[in-house]
Short mmCIF file of the C-alpha atoms (twelve columns), coordinates in Angstrom:
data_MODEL
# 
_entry.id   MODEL 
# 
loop_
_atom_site.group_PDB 
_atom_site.id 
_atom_site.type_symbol 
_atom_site.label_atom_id 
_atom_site.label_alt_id 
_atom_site.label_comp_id 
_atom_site.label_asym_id 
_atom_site.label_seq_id 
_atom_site.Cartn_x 
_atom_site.Cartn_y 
_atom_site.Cartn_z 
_atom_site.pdbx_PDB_model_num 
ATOM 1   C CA . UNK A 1   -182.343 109.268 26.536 1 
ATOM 2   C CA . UNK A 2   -179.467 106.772 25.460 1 
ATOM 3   C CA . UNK A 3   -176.853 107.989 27.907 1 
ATOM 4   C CA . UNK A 4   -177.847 104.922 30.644 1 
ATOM 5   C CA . UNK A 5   -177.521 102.370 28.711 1 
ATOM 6   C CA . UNK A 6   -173.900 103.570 27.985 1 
ATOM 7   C CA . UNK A 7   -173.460 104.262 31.248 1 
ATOM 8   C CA . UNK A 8   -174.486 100.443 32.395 1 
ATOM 9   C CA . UNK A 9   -172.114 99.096  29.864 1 
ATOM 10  C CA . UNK A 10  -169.203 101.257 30.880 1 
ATOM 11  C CA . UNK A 11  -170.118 99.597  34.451 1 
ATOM 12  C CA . UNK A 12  -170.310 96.334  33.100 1 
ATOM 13  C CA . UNK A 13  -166.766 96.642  31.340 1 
ATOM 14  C CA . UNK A 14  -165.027 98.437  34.674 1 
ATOM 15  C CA . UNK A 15  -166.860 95.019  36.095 1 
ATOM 16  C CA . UNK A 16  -165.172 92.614  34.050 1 
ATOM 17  C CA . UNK A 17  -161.700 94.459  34.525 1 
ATOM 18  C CA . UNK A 18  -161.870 94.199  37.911 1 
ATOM 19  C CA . UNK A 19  -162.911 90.436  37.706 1 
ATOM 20  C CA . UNK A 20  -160.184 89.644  35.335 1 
ATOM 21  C CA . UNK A 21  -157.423 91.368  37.529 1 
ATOM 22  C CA . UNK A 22  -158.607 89.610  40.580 1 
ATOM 23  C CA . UNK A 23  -158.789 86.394  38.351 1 
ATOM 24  C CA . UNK A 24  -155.223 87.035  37.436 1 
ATOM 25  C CA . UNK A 25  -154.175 87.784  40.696 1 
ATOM 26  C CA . UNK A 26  -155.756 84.357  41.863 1 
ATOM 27  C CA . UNK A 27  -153.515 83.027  39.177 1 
ATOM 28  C CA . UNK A 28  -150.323 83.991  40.392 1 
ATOM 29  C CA . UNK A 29  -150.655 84.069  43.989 1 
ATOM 30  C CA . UNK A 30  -151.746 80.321  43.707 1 
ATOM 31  C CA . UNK A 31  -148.947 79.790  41.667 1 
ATOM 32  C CA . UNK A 32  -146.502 81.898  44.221 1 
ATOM 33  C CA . UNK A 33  -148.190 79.161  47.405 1 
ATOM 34  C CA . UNK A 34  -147.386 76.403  45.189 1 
ATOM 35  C CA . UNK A 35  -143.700 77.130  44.421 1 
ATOM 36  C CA . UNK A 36  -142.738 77.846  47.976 1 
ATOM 37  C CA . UNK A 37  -144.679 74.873  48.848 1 
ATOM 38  C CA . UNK A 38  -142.296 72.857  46.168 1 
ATOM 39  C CA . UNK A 39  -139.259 74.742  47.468 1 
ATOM 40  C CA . UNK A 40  -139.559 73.676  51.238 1 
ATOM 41  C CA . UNK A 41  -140.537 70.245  50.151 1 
ATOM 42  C CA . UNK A 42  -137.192 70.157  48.134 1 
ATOM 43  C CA . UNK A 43  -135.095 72.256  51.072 1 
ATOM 44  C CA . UNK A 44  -136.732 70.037  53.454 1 
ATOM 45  C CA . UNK A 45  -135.699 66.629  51.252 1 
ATOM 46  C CA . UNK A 46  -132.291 67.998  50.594 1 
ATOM 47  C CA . UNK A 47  -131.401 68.494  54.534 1 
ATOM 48  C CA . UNK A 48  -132.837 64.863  55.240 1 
ATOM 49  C CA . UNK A 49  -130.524 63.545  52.678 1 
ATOM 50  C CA . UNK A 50  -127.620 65.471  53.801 1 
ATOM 51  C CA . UNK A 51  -127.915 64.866  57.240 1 
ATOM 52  C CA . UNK A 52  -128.613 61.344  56.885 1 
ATOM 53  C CA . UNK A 53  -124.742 60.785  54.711 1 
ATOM 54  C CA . UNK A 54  -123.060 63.071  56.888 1 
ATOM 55  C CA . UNK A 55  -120.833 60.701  58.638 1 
ATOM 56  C CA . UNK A 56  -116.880 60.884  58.325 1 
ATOM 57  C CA . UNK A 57  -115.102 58.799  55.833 1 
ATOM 58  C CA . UNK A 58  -113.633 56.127  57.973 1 
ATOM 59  C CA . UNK A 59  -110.092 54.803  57.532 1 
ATOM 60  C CA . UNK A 60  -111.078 51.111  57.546 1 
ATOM 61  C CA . UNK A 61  -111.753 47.984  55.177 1 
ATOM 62  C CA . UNK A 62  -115.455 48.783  53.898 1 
ATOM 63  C CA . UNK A 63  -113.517 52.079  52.803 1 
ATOM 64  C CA . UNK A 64  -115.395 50.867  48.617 1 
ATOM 65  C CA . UNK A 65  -118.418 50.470  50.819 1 
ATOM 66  C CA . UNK A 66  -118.668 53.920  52.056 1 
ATOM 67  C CA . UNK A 67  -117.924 55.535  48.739 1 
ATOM 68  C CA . UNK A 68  -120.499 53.182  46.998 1 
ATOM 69  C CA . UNK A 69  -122.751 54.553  49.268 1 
ATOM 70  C CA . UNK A 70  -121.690 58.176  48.907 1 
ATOM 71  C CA . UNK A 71  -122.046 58.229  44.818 1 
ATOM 72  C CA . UNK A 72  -125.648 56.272  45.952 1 
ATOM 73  C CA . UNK A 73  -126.732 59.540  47.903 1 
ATOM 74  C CA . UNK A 74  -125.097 61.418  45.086 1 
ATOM 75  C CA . UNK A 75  -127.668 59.768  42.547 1 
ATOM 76  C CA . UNK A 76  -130.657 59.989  44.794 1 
ATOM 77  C CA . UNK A 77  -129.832 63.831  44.817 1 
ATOM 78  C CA . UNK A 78  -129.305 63.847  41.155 1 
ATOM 79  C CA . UNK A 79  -133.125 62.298  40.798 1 
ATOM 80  C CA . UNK A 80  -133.935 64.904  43.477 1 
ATOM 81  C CA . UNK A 81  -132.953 67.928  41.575 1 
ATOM 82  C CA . UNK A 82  -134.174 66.268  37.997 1 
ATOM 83  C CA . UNK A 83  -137.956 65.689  39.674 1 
ATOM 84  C CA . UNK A 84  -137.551 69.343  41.005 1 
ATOM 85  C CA . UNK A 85  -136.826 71.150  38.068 1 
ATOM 86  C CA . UNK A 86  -139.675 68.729  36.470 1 
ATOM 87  C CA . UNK A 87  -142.087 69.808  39.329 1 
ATOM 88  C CA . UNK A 88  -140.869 73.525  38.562 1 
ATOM 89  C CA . UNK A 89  -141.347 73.231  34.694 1 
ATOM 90  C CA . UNK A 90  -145.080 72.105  35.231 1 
ATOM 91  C CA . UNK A 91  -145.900 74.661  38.140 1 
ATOM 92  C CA . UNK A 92  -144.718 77.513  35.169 1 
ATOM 93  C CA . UNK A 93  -146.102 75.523  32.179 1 
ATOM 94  C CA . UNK A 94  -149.585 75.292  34.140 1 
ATOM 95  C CA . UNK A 95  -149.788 79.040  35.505 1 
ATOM 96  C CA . UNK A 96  -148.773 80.307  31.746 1 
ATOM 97  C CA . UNK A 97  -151.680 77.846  30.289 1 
ATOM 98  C CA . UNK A 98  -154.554 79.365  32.917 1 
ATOM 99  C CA . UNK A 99  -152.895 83.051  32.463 1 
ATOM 100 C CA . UNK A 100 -153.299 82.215  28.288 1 
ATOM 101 C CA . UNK A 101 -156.854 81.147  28.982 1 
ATOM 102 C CA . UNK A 102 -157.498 83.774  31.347 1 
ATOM 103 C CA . UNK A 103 -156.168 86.202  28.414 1 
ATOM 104 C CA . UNK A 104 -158.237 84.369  25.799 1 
ATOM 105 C CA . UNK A 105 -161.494 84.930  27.330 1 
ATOM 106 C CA . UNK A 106 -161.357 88.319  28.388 1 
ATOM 107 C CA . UNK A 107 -159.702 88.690  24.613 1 
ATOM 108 C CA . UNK A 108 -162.901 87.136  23.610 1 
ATOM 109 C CA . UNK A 109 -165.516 89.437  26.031 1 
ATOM 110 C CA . UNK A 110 -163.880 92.636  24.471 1 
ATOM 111 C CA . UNK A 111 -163.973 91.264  21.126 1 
ATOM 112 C CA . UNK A 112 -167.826 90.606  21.593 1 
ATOM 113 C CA . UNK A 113 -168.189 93.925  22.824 1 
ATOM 114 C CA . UNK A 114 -166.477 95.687  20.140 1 
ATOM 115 C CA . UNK A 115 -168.443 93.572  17.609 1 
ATOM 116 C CA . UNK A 116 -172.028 94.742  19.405 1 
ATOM 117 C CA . UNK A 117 -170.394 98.269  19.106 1 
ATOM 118 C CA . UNK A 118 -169.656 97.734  15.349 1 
ATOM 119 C CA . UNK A 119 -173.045 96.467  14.695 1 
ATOM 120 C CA . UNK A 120 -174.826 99.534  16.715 1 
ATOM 121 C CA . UNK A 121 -172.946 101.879 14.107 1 
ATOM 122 C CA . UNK A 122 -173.196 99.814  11.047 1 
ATOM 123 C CA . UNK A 123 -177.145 100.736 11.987 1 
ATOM 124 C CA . UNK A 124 -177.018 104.028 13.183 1 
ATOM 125 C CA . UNK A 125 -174.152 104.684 10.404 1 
ATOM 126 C CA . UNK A 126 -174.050 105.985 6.927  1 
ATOM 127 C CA . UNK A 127 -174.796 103.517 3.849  1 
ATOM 128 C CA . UNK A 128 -171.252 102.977 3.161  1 
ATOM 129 C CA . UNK A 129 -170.372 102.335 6.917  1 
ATOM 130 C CA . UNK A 130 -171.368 98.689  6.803  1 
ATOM 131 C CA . UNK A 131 -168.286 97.945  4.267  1 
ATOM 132 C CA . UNK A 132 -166.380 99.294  7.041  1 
ATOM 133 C CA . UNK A 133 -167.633 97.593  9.583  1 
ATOM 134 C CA . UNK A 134 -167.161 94.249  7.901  1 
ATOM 135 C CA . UNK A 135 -163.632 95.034  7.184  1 
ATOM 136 C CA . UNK A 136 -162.986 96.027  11.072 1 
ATOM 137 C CA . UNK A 137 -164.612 92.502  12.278 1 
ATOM 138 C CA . UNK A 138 -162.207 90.542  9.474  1 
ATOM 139 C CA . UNK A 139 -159.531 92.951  11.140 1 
ATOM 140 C CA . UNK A 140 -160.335 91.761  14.674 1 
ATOM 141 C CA . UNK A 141 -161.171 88.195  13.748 1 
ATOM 142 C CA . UNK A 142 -157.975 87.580  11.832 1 
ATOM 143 C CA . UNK A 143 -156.023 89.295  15.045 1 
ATOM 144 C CA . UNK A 144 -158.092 86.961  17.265 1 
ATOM 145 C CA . UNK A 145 -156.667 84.155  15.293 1 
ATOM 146 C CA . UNK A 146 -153.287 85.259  15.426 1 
ATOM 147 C CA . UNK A 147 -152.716 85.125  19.057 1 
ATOM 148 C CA . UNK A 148 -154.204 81.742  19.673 1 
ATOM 149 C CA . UNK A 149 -152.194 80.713  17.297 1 
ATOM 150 C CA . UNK A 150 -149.822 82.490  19.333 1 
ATOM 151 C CA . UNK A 151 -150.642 80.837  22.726 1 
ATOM 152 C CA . UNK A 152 -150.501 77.335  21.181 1 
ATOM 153 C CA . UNK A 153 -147.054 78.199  19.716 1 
ATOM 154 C CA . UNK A 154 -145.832 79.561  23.184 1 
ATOM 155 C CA . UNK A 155 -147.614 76.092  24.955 1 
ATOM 156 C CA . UNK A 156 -146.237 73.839  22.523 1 
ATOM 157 C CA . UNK A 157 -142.511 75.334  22.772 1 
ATOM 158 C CA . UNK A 158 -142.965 75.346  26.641 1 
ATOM 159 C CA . UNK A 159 -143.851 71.867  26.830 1 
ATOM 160 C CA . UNK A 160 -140.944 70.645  23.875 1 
ATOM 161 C CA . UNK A 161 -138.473 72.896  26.661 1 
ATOM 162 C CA . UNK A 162 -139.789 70.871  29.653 1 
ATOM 163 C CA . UNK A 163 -139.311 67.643  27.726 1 
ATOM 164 C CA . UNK A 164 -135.598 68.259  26.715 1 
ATOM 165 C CA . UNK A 165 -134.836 69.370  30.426 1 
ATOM 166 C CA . UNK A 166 -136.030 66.200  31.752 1 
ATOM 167 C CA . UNK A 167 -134.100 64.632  29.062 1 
ATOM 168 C CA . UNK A 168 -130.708 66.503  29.882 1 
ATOM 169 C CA . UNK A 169 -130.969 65.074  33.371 1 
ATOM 170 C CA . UNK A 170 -132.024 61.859  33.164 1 
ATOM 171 C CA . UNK A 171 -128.550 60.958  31.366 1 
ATOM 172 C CA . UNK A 172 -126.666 62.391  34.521 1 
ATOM 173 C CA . UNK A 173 -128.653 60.185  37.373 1 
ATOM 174 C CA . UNK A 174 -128.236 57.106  34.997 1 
ATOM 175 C CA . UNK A 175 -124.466 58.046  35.057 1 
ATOM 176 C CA . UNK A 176 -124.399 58.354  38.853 1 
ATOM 177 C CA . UNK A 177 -126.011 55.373  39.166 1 
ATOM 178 C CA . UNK A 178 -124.085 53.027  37.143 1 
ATOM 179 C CA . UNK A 179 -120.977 54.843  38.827 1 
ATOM 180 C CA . UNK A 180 -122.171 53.998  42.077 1 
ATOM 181 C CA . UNK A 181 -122.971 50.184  41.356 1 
ATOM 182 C CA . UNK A 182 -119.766 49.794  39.947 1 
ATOM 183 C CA . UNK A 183 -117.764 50.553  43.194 1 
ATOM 184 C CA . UNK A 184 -120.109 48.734  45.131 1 
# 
């Protein structure tokens, strides 16, 4: 009878599913640990540096002094913030590049599947079906083609994005900087 070995491979497919959701779910719930990792790192950075500058203004001589040293902390925070949002830009960069890949391969299990199907009723088929066949697995390879196309577009923008954030910052810290040297 035929019906078990349809029955295995509807097993094997609920299988995969639930491996590729729990693979997914690995995915973001690593990627959820490391952000609120980053974000007490940062919280925890950002109280030192307050806490540490949080003395009075002083109504005395080294009056330049203290400012220069104020606009200093300033900077520090401005590099603070700019390797945060850098940190930030890779944690989402690297979660969408394993949830791409993770969509790839299962993209590539079902496409292997529907390809064995094809083939099993190019066979079983009428004469003519094999035409249609062929014309389904051009279909499904020229689709395949188109979203990792796709995924390299959407990696390549992300990336460019990260690259002119980091740029729009460093400008500002430089700024801060040279603001705080000249007082000094």
């Amino acid at each position: 009878m035929n019906t078990l070995p349809s029955v295995q491979k509807l097993t094997q497919a609920a299988n995969g599913n639930i491996q590729a959701f729990q693979s997914f779910a690995d995915i973001v719930l690593n990627a959820a640990e490391r952000l609120v990792a980053l974000n007490i790192e940062a919280a925890r950075t950002l109280c030192g540096t307050a806490t540490a500058n949080a003395a009075p203004l002083t109504a005395s001589n080294d009056m330049r002094d203290q400012i220069a040293a104020r606009m200093g902390t300033q900077g520090k925070m401005f590099e603070q913030a700019a390797e945060y949002f850098r940190s930030f830009n890779e944690l989402c960069a690297k979660t969408q590049s394993e949830v791409a890949e993770l969509n790839t391969q299962r993209l590539n299990e079902v496409s292997e599947s529907v390809h064995e199907l094809l083939d099993s009723v190019a066979k079983a088929g009428p004469s003519g079906a094999t035409d249609i066949v062929a014309a389904m697995k051009k279909a499904m390879s020229n689709a395949s083609a188109t979203y990792e196309n796709m995924i390299k577009t959407t990696r390549d923008v992300t990336e460019s994005n990260l690259a002119a954030a980091s740029n729009a910052l460093q400008p500002m810290v430089t700024a801060t900087t040279k603001q705080a040297r000249k007082v000094a």
